[in-house]
C-alpha positions as CSV (number, residue, x, y, z in Angstrom):
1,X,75.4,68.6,34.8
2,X,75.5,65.4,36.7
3,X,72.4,63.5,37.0
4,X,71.8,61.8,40.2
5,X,68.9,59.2,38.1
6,X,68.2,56.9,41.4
7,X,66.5,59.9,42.3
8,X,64.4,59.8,39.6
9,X,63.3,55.9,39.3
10,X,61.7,54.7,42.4
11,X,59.9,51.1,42.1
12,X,57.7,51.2,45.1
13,X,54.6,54.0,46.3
14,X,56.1,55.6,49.0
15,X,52.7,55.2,51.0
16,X,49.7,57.3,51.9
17,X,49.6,61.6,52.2
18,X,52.2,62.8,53.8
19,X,50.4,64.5,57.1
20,X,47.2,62.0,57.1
21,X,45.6,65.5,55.6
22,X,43.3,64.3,52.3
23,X,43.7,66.9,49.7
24,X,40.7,68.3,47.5
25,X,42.8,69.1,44.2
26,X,40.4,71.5,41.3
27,X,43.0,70.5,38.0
28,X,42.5,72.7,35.4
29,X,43.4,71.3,32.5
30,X,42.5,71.8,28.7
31,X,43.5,68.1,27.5
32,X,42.8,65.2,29.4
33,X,43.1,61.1,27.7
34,X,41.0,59.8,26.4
35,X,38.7,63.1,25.3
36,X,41.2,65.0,23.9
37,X,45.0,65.4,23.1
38,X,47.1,66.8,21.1
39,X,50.6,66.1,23.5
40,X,52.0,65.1,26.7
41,X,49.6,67.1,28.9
42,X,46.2,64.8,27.6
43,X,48.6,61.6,29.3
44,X,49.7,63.5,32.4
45,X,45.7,65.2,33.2
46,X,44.7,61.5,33.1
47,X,47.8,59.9,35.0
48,X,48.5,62.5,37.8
49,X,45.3,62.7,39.2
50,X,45.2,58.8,39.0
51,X,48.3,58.0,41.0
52,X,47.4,61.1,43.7
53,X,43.6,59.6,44.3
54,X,45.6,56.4,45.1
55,X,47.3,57.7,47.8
56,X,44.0,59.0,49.4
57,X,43.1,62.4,47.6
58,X,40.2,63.5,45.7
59,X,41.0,64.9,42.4
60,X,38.3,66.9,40.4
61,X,40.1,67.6,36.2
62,X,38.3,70.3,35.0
63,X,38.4,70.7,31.0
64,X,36.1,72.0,28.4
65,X,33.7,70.1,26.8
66,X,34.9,70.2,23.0
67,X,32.4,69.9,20.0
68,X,33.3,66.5,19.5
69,X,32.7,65.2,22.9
70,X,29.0,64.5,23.0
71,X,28.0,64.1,26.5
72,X,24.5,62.0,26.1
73,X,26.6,59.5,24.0
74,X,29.4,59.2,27.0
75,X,26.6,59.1,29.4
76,X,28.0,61.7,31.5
77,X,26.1,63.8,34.2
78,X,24.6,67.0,33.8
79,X,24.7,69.1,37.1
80,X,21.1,70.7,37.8
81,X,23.0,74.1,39.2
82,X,24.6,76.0,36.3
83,X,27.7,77.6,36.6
84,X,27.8,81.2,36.4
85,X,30.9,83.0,35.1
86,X,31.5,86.4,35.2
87,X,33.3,87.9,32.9
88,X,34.2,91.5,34.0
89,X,34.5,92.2,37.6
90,X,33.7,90.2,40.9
91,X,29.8,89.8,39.8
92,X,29.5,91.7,36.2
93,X,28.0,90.2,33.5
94,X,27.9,86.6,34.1
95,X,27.1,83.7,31.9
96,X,25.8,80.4,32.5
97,X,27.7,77.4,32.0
98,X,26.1,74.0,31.9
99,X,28.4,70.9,34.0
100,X,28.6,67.9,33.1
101,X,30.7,64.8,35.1
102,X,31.3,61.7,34.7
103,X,34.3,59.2,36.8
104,X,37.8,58.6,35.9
105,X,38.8,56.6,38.0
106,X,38.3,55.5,41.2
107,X,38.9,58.7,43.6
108,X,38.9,61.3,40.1
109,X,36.1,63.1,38.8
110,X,36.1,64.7,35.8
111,X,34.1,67.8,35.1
112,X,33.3,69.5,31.4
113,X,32.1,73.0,31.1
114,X,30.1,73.4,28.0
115,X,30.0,76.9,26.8
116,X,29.3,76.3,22.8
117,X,30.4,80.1,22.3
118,X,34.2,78.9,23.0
119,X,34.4,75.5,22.2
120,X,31.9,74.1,20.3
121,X,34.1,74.4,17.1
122,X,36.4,72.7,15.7
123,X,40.1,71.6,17.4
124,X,41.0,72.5,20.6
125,X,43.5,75.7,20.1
126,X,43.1,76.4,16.3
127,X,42.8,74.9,12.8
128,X,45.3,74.4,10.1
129,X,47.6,75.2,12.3
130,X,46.6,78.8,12.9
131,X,45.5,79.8,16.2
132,X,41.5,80.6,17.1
133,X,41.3,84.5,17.0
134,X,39.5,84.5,20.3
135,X,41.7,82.6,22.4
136,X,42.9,85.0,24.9
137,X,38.6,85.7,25.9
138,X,38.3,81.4,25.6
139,X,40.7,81.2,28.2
140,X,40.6,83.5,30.3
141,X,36.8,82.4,30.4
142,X,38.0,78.7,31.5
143,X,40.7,79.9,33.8
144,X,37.4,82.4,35.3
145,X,35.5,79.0,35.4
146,X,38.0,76.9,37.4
147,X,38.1,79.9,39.8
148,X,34.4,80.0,40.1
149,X,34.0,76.2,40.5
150,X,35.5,76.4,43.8
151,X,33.6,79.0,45.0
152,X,30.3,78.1,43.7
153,X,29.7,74.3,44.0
154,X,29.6,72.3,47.1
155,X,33.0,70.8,46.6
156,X,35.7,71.2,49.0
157,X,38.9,72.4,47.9
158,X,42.5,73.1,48.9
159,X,44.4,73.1,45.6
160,X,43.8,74.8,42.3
161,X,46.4,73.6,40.1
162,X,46.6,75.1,36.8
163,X,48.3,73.7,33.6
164,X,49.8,76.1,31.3
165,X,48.9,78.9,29.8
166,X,45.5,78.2,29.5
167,X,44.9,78.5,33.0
168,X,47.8,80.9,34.6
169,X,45.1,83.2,34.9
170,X,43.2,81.3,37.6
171,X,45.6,82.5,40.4
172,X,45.3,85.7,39.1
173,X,41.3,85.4,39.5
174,X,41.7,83.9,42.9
175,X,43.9,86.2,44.2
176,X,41.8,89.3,43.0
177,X,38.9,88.2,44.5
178,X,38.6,85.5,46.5
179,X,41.8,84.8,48.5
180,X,41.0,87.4,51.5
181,X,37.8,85.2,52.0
182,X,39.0,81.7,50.9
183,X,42.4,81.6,52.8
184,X,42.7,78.3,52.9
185,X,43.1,77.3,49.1
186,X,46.5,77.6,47.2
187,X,47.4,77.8,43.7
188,X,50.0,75.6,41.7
189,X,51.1,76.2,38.1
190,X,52.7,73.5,36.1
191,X,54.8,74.6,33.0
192,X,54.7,72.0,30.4
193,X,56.8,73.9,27.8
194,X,58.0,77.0,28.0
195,X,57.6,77.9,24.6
196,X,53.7,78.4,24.6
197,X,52.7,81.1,27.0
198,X,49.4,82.4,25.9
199,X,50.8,85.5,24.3
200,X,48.7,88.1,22.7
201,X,48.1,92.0,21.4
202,X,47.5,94.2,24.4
203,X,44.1,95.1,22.6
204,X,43.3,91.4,24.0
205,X,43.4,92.6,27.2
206,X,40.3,93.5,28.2
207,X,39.1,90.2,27.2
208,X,40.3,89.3,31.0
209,X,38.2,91.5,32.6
210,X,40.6,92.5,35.1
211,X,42.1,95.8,36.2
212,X,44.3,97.7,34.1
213,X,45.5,99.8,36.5
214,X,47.0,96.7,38.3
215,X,47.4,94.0,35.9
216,X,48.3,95.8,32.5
217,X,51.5,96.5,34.3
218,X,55.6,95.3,33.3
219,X,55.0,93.4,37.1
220,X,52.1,91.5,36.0
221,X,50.8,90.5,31.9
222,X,52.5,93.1,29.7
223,X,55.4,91.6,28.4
224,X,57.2,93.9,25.8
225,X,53.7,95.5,23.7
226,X,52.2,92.4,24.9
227,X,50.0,90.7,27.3
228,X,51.5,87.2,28.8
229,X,49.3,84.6,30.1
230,X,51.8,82.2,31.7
231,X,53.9,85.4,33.1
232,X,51.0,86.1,35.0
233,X,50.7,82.8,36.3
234,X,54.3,82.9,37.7
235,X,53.8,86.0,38.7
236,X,50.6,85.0,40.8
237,X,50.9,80.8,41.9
238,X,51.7,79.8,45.3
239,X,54.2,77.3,43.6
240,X,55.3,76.9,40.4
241,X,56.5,73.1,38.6
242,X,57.8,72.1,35.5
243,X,58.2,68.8,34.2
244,X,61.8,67.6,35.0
245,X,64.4,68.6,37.2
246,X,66.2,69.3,34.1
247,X,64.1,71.7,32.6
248,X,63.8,73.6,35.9
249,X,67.2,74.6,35.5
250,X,67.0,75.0,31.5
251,X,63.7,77.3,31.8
252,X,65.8,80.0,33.9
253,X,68.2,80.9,30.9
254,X,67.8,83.1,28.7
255,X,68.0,79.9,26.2
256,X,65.1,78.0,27.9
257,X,63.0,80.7,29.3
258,X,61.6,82.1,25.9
259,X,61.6,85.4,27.5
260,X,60.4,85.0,30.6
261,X,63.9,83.5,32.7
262,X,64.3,86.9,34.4
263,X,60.5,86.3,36.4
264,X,61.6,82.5,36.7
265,X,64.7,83.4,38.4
266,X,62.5,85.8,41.0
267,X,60.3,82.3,41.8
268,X,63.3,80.2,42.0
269,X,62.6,79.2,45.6
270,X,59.6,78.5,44.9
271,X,60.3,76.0,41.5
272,X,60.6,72.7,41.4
273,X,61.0,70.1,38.6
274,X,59.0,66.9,39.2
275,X,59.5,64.0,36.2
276,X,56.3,63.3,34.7
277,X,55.5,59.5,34.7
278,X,54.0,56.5,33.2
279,X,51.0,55.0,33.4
280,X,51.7,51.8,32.9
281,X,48.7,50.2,33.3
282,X,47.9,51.6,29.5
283,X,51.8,51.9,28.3
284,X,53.2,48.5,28.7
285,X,53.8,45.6,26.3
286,X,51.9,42.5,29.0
287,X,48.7,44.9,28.9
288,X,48.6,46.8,25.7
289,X,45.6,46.5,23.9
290,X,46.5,48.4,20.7
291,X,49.2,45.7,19.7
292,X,48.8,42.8,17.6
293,X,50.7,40.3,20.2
294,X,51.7,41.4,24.0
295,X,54.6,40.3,25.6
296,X,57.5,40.4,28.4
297,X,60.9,40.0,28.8
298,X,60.5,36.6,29.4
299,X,58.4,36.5,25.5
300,X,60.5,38.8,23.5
301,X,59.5,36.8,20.1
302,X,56.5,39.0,20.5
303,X,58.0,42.1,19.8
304,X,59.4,40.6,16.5
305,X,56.0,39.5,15.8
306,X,54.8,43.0,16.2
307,X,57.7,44.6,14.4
308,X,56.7,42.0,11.1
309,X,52.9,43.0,11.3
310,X,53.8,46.6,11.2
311,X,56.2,46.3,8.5
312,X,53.3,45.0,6.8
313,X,50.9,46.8,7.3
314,X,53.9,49.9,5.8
315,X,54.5,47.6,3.0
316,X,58.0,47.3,3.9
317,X,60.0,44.3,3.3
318,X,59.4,42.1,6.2
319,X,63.3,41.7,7.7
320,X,63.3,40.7,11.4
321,X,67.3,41.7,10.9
322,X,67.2,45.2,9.7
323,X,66.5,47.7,12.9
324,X,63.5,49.1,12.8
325,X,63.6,52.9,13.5
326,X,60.1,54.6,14.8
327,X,60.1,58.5,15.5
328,X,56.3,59.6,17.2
329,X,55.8,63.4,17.6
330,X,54.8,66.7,16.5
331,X,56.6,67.4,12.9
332,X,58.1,70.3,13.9
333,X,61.8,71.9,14.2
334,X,61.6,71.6,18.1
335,X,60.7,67.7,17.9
336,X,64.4,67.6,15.3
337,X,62.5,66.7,11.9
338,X,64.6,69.3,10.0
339,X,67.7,67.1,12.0
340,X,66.0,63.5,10.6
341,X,65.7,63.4,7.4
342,X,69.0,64.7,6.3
343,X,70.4,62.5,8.8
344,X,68.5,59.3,7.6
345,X,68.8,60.1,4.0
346,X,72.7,60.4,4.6
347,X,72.5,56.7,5.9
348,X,70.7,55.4,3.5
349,X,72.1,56.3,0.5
350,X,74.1,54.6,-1.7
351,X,73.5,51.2,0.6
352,X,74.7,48.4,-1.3
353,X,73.9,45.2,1.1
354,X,70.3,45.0,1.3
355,X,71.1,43.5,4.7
356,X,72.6,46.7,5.9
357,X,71.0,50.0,7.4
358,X,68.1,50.1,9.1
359,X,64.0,50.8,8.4
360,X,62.3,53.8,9.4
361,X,58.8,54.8,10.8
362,X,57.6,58.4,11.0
363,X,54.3,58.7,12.5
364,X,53.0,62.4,13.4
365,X,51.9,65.6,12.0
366,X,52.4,69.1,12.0
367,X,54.2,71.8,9.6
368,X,53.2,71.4,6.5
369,X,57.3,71.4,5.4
370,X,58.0,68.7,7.0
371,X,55.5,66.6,6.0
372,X,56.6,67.2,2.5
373,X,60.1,66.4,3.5
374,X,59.2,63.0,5.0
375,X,56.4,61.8,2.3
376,X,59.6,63.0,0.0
377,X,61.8,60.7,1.9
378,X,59.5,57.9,1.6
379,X,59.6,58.1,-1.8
380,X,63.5,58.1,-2.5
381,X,63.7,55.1,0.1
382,X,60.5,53.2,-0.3
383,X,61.8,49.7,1.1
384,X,63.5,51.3,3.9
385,X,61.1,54.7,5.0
386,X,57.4,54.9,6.0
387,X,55.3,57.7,6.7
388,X,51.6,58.2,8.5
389,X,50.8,61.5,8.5
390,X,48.3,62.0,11.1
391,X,48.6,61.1,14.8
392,X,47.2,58.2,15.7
393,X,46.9,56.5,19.4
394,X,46.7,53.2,17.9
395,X,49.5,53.6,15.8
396,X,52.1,55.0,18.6
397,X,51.4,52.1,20.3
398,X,52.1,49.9,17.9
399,X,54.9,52.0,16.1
400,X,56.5,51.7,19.8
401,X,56.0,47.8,20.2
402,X,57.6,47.1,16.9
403,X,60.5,49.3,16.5
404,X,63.9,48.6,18.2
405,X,65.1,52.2,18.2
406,X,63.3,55.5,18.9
407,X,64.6,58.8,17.7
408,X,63.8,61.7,20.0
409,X,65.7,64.4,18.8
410,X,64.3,67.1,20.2
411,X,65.9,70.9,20.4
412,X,64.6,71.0,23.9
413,X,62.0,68.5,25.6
414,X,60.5,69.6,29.2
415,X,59.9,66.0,29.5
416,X,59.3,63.8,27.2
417,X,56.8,60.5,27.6
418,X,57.8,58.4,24.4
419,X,61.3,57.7,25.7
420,X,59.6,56.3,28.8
421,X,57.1,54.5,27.3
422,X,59.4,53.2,24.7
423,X,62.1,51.8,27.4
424,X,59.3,49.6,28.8
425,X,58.5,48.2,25.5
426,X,62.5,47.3,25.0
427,X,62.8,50.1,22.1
428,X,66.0,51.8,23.0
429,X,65.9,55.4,22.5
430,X,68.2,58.0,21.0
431,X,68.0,61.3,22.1
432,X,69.1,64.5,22.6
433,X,71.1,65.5,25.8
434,X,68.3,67.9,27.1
435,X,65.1,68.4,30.0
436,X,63.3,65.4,30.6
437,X,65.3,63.2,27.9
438,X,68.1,63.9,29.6
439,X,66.9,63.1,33.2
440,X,65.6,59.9,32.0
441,X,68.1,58.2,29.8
442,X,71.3,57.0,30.5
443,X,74.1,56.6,27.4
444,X,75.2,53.2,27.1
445,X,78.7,54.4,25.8
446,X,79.2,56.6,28.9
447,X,77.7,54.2,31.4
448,X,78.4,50.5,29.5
449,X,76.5,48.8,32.7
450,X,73.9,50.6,33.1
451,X,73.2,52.6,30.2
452,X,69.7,52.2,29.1
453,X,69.6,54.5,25.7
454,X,72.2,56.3,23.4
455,X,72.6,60.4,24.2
456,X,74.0,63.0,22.2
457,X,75.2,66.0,23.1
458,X,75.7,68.5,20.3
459,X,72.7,69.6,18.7
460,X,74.2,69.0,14.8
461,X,72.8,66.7,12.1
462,X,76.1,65.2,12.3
463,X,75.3,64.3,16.2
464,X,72.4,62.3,14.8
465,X,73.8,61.1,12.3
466,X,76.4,59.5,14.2
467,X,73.6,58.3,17.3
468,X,71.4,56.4,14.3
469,X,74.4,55.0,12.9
470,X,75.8,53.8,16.6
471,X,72.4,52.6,17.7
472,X,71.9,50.6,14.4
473,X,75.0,48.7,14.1
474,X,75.2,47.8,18.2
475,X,71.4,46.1,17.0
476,X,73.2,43.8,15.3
477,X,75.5,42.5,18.0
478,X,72.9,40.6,19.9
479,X,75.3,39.7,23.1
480,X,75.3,43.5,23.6
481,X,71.6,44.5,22.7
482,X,69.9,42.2,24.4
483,X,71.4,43.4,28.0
484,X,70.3,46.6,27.1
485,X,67.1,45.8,26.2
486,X,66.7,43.9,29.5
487,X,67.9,47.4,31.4
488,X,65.7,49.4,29.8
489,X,62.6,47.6,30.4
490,X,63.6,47.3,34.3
491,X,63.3,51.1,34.2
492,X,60.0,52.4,36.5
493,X,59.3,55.7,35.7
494,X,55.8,54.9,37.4
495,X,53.3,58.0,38.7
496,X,53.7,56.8,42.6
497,X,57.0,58.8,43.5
498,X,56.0,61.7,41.4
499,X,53.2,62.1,43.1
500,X,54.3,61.9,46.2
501,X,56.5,65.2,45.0
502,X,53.5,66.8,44.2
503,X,51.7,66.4,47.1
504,X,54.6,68.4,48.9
505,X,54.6,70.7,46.6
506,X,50.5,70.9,47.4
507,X,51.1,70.6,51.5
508,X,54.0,73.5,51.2
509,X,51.6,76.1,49.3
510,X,49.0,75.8,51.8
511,X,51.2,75.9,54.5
512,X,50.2,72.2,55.6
């Protein structure tokens, strides 16, 4: 597929809303930076809503309040009206929900339900990597609660924009109950990876509260002998994103769409893939202030001043000559650990020249395998491999201002942000020909004047292997390396034109 990427790097903000109409956006979101994260969707509920305030609409994230939030401590509001929830039928059985608020930014408000039943416990989803039993009741109770924030409070509203699984059962809410009287309002879903959709047992069902009649059905939830959360969402939204063009496409195979392509393929008019940005106001090397010494391309000696203090802080031998390889993500098979360390242990061994090779970072957590693998790594290669188990903001800053080359070798990415971020910081990435990687980084080999990254195409360990290998000898040739470090720095992947796609996508659904 060819990939038309001045399309998808714009420099400027394309100017104020589209029709002069001001939006009032409820986003639903269950991660939102910096109260909690565990991926790509804690950076995009704090960035998106950001870069659509500034062009002129009010943006209220809606997220739980987790147990280790304490609202008193952050100073936040408490709204005197409770919110009450129900959690059967129109007006059956309802619960109170206390409300807090507090600003994000200028324009953004964010809003935390706290309902201790659901989420005052530990992690967000889970623990030790096993999923809460009660999820499908905790979210269909915050999708309920996004629903019933726009009908109860005095705040105006035009948008419901759900993120994922979590809350594709909002436009199922809406449209059951409030849409004949509320005609104005429209729902969006955004699918940040296809590959959690909120399935469950169809005992879970009545944890909804809805209709079984009409919902328990093949054209609604069920989904083989279970119930589908983000099916329903598809099913239901006015409009329906994901987070590259890309991954629009991939998402209606049979490869990409984890079971659900067939209903994608019915929505395909009403699709789209918008490319999730930066904010670079947090991610950039002038302004970070997680890293030891900031700098531009005008003060590049600052990045080998960070790459020495983290090499130090690994205890690895301190050689400003040796590239410095940093991988930051999930340790799991869809993020290409399983493809990593046989690729860098291949590399590695038997090295002779001390000057030859390359260093390598791993920061992240995850399967409990791959950790193993890595810390076993380390240890075979303890000059030349480093692991923190464990993620760290803090550290994926710096990991990213120090290293010359990032692996992202992901099976499939919807998007990707550490290939972004990482350009801006003149790490060149290597990555996997797929989604959002794809849309975003150009192979120098294929495109020797503007290339900004090194792709593969094959998803092999030999693929890898041979990316690493190409990307660690071209550091050495600093006639070639420094242009492309210059290229990939010039690279704006900024929220303002990606914002401006989602406020059409808003202005289509409610018919603006």
């Amino acid at each position: 597929m060819s990939i038309d990427f001045d399309k998808l790097i714009k420099t400027k903000s394309t100017g104020p809303a589209r029709s002069g109409k001001r939006l009032n956006i409820l986003f639903g979101t269950t991660e939102v930076v910096p109260y909690a994260k565990t991926g790509g969707l804690g950076d995009v509920s704090a960035s998106l809503p950001k870069a659509l305030a500034a062009r002129g609409h009010h943006v209220y994230v809606v997220t739980p309040l987790y147990k280790h939030i304490d609202p008193d401590q952050k100073r936040f509001s408490r709204r005197l009206t409770e919110l009450e929830v129900p959690l059967k039928a129109k007006s059956q059985k309802k619960v109170k929900t206390v409300v807090w608020e507090t600003r994000l930014s200028a324009g953004v408000t964010l809003m935390l339900l706290d309902y201790p039943e659901y989420f005052d416990r530990d992690g967000l989803y889970g623990y030790a990597g096993g999923a809460y039993d009660d999820n499908a009741a905790r979210f269909s109770f915050f999708s309920r609660a996004l629903v019933e924030l726009a009908v109860q409070f005095s705040i105006p509203v035009d948008v419901i924009h759900c993120n994922d699984w979590h809350t594709s059962l909002a436009p199922i809410y809406f449209k059951q109950y409030y849409q004949k009287e509320m005609p104005q309002i429209a729902t969006v879903l955004t699918i940040h990876n296809m590959a959690f959709q909120g399935e469950f047992a169809e005992g879970d069902f009545d944890a909804t509260g809805l209709s079984k009649g009409t919902y328990l059905s093949a054209a609604q939830l069920k989904a083989g002998r279970n119930i589908n959360f983000m099916k329903g969402g598809i099913v239901n939204a006015d409009k329906i994103t994901t987070v590259s063009p890309t991954y629009a496409e991939e998402i209606r195979t049979k490869e990409g769409g984890h079971g659900l392509d067939t209903v994608l393929k019915k929505r395909k008019k009403d699709l789209s893939g918008i490319l999730n940005g930066a904010d670079y106001s947090i991610w950039s090397p002038g302004n970070d202030q997680y890293i030891p010494v900031r700098y531009d391309k005008e003060t590049l000696n600052g990045k080998r001043r960070n790459k020495a203090a983290l090499q130090h802080m690994f205890e690895l031998p301190v050689r400003p000559t040796l590239p410095l390889i940093g991988f930051v993500g999930r340790l799991t098979d869809q993020k290409g650990v399983h493809l990593m360390v046989p690729a860098v242990r291949k590399l590695l061994k038997g090295l002779e020249d001390e000057r030859a090779g390359f260093q390598c970072v791993f920061l992240g957590e995850g399967d409990a395998k791959h950790e193993r693998a890595l810390q076993k790594l380390a240890k075979e290669f303890p000059e030349r491999v480093a692991v923190h188990v464990g993620y760290s903001e803090d550290m994926a800053h710096k990991l990213i201002a120090a290293s010359d080359i990032l692996a992202v070798p992901s099976e499939f990415e919807p998007c990707g942000l550490t290939q972004i971020y990482a350009m801006r910081y003149g790490t060149i990435p290597v990555v996997h020909q797929t989604g959002g990687l794809a849309d975003t980084v150009r192979d120098v080999d294929s495109n020797p004047e503007t290339g900004t990254g090194f792709v593969f195409e094959k998803y092999t360990k030999s693929e890898l292997w041979k990316a690493l290998d190409t990307a660690a000898t071209r550091y050495r040739s600093h006639r070639k390396w420094r242009p492309l470090m210059m290229r990939a720095m010039n690279q704006d992947f900024s929220w303002a034109q990606s914002a401006q796609q989602y406020e059409s996508t808003y202005y289509d659904a409610i018919g603006a």
